[in-house]
Every structure is written in structure tokens, then in C-alpha cells.
MIMAR-352655 format. One record per residue (C-alpha): x, y, z; residue number from 1. Coordinates in nm, 4 decimals. Layout:
east: X north: Y up: Z k: NUM
...
This chain:
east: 0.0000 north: 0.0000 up: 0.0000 k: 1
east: 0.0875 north: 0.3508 up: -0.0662 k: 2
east: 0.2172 north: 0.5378 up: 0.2244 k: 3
east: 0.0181 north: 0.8657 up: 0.0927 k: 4
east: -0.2102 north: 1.0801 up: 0.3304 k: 5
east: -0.5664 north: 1.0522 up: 0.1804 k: 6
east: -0.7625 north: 1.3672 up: 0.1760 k: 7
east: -1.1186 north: 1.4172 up: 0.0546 k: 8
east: -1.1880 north: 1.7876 up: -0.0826 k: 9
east: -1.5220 north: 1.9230 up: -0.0600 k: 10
east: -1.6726 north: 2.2191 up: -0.2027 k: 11
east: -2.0267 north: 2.2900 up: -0.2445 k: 12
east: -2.0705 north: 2.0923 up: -0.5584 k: 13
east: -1.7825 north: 1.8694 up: -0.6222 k: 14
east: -1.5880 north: 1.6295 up: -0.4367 k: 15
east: -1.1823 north: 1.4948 up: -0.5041 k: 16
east: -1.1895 north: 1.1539 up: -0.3499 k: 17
east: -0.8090 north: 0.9518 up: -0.3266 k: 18
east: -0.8283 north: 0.6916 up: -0.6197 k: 19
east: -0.9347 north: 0.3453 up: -0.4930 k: 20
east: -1.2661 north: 0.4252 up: -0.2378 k: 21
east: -1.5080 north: 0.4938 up: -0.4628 k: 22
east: -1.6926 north: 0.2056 up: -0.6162 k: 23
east: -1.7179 north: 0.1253 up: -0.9985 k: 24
east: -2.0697 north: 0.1423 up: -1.1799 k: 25
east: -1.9156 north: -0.0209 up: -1.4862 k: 26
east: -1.6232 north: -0.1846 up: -1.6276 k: 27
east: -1.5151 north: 0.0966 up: -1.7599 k: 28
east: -1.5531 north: 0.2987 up: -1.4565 k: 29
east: -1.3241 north: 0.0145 up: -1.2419 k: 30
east: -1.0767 north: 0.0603 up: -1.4844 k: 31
east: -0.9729 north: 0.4047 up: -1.4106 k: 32
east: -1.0448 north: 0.3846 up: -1.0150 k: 33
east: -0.8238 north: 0.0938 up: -1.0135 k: 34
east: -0.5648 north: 0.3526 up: -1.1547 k: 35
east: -0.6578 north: 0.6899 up: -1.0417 k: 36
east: -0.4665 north: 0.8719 up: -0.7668 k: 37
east: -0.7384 north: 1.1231 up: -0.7473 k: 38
east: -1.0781 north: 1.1543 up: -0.9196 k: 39
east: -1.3421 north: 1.4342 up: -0.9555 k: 40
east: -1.7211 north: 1.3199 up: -0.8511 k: 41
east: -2.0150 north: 1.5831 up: -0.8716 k: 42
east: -2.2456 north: 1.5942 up: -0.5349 k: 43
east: -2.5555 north: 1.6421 up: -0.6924 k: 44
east: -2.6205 north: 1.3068 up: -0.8450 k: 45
east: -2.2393 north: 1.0973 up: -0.7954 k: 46
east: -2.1104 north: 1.1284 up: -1.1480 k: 47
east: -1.7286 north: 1.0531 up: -1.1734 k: 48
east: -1.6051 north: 1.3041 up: -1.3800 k: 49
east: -1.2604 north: 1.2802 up: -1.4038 k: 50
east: -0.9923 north: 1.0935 up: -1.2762 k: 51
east: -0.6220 north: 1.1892 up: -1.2350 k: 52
east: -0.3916 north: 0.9018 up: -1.3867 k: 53
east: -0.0017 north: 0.8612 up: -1.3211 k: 54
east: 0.0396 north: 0.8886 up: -1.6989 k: 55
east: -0.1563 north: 1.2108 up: -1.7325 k: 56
């Protein structure tokens, strides 16, 4: 396991949740959770959208 602190950002509408707590809604979702260090999820209704990958 990664020895990183893991912070979740808030702000009225969006959340930045550490990469690998949130669960996947689809294969194609897991994919990029399984990868992300970071990703972007909107309050309002859960939507990921978007993810921050170690390539870019």
C-alpha cells in the first residue's frame, strides 16, 4: 500500500476523493479507479467526472 495521506476535498458541488474508495458502476468505470490517484465526482447526483492518472 501507498504510504500517501488521503484527503477528501469538498466544495459545495464537487468532491476529489483519493483513487481506490469509490466504487465502480461499470467496467469501464473500475478501470480508471483501479488507476486513479485522485478523481473528480459531482455531489448532486455521484457522477465521476474525471480521474487523475499517473500517466496524465
Amino acid at each position: 500500500m501507498r504510504n500517501v495521506p488521503r484527503l477528501l476535498i469538498n466544495t459545495p458541488d464537487i468532491e476529489i476523493w483519493p483513487g481506490g474508495l469509490l466504487r465502480a458502476r461499470s467496467n469501464h468505470d473500475a478501470r480508471l479507479l483501479s488507476q486513479a490517484s485522485h478523481v473528480l465526482r459531482r455531489k448532486r447526483d455521484g457522477r465521476y467526472l474525471a480521474v487523475q492518472l499517473p500517466h496524465g
